[in-house]
C-alpha distance (Angstrom), angle and dihedral (degrees) to the residues before:
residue distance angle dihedral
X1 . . .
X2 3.84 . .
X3 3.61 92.3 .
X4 4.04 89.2 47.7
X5 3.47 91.0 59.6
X6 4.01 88.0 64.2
X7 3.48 96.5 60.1
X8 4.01 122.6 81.7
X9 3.35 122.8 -89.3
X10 2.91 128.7 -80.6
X11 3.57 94.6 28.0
X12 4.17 129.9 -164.3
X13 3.60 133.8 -138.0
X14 4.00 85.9 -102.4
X15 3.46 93.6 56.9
X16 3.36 103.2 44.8
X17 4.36 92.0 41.0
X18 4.42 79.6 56.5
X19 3.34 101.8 47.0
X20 4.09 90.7 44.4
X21 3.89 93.7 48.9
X22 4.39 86.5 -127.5
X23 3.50 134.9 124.6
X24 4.22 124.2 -103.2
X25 3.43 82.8 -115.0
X26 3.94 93.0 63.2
X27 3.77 98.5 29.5
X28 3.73 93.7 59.4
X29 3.36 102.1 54.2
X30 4.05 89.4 45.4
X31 3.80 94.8 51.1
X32 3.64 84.8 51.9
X33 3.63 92.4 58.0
X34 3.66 89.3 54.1
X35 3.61 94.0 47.7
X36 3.77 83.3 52.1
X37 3.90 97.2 51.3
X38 4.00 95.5 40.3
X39 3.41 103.2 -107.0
X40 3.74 100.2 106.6
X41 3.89 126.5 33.3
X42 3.79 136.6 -150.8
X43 3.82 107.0 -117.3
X44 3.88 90.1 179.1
X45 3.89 133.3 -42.4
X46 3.32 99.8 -62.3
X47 3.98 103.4 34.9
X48 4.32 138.9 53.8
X49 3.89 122.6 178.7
X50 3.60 129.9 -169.0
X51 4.12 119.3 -82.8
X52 3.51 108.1 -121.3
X53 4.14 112.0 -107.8
């Protein structure tokens, strides 16, 4: 999530599967998660940013 944080936001999946060094097929599912647990959230279909802590 740390890393997240560095990127602009919002972020996409793109972004976020560069700056991680992972695949699509691994960064979807994780942002997911994230969305799931609150700590990311869908801006539209294409882009997530951080919740605020």
């Amino acid at each position: 999530m740390e890393v997240l944080t560095l990127l602009p936001q919002p972020f996409t999946a793109s972004q976020a599967r560069s700056v991680l060094g992972t695949s699509r097929r691994v960064v979807i599912p994780l942002l997911e998660y994230l969305d799931g647990h609150g700590h990311t959230v869908r801006v539209d279909a294409a882009t997530r940013r951080m919740r605020p802590r």
